[in-house]
N, C-alpha and C positions, 0 to 999 in steps of 0.2 A: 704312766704319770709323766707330765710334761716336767721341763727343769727349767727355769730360769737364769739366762743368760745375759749378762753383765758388758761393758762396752769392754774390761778388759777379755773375757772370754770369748769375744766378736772378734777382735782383733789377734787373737790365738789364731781361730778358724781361719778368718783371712789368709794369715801369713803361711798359714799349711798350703791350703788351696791356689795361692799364687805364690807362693817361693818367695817373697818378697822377705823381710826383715820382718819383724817383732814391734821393734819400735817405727818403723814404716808403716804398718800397717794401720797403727794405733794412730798414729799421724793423717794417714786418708781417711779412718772415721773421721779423725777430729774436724777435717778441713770439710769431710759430706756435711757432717754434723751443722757445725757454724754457717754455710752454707745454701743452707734447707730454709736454718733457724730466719736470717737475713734477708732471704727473698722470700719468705713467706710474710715475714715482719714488710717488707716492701709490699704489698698487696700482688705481691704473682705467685702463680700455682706452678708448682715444679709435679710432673710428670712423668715417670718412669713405666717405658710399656713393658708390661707384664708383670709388674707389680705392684702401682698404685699413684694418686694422687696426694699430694700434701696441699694446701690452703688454707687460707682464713676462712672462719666460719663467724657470723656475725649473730650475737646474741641479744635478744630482744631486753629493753628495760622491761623489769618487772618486780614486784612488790611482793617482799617477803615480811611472814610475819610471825616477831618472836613472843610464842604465847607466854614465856615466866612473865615479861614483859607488860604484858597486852599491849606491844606495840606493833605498828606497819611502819616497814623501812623498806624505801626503794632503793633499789638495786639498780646501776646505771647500765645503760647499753655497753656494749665492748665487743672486740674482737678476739676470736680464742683461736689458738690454734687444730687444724683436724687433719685428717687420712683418712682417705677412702679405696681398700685394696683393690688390685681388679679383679674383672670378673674371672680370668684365669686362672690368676690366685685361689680366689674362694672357692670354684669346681675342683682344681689339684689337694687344696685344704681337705674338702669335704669325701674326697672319693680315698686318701688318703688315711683319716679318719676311720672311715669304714673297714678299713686291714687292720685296726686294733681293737675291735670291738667284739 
């Protein structure tokens, strides 16, 4: 069973694995974090090889409709945030996977 892992139990892990501080570490999520968040917000895709893509993904207007209602409400186009892992990732994921099954 997989566990759920938290930006403080991220930042645990970190500071194990590089020796750094505790609150350092929490510090360089913060700063990837915000980071990510801002140049995605600017329309560019940050790329990380071997682990994946970040980008805006552009969402079509479309009409929703709430039946208590009986009414149709449109829904505006917008920009949402996405991640696309790479393809290295997903084969390590998957072969991975297969040792606990």
């Amino acid at each position: 069973m997989s566990q759920r892992i938290n930006k403080k139990d991220l930042a645990f892990l970190f500071a194990i694995k590089t020796g750094v501080s505790l609150d350092r570490a929490s510090h360089l999520i913060s700063v990837l974090c915000r980071t990510i968040t801002s140049e995605v917000n600017a329309g560019n895709e940050i790329v990380l090889k071997g682990f994946g893509k970040f980008y805006g993904r552009d969402r079509k207007e479309r009409t929703m409709v709430m039946v208590q209602q009986q009414q149709k409400q449109l829904i505006p186009a917008k920009t949402i945030p996405a991640f696309k892992p790479s393809e290295t990732w997903k084969r390590t994921l998957s072969r991975d996977r297969q040792h606990f099954e």
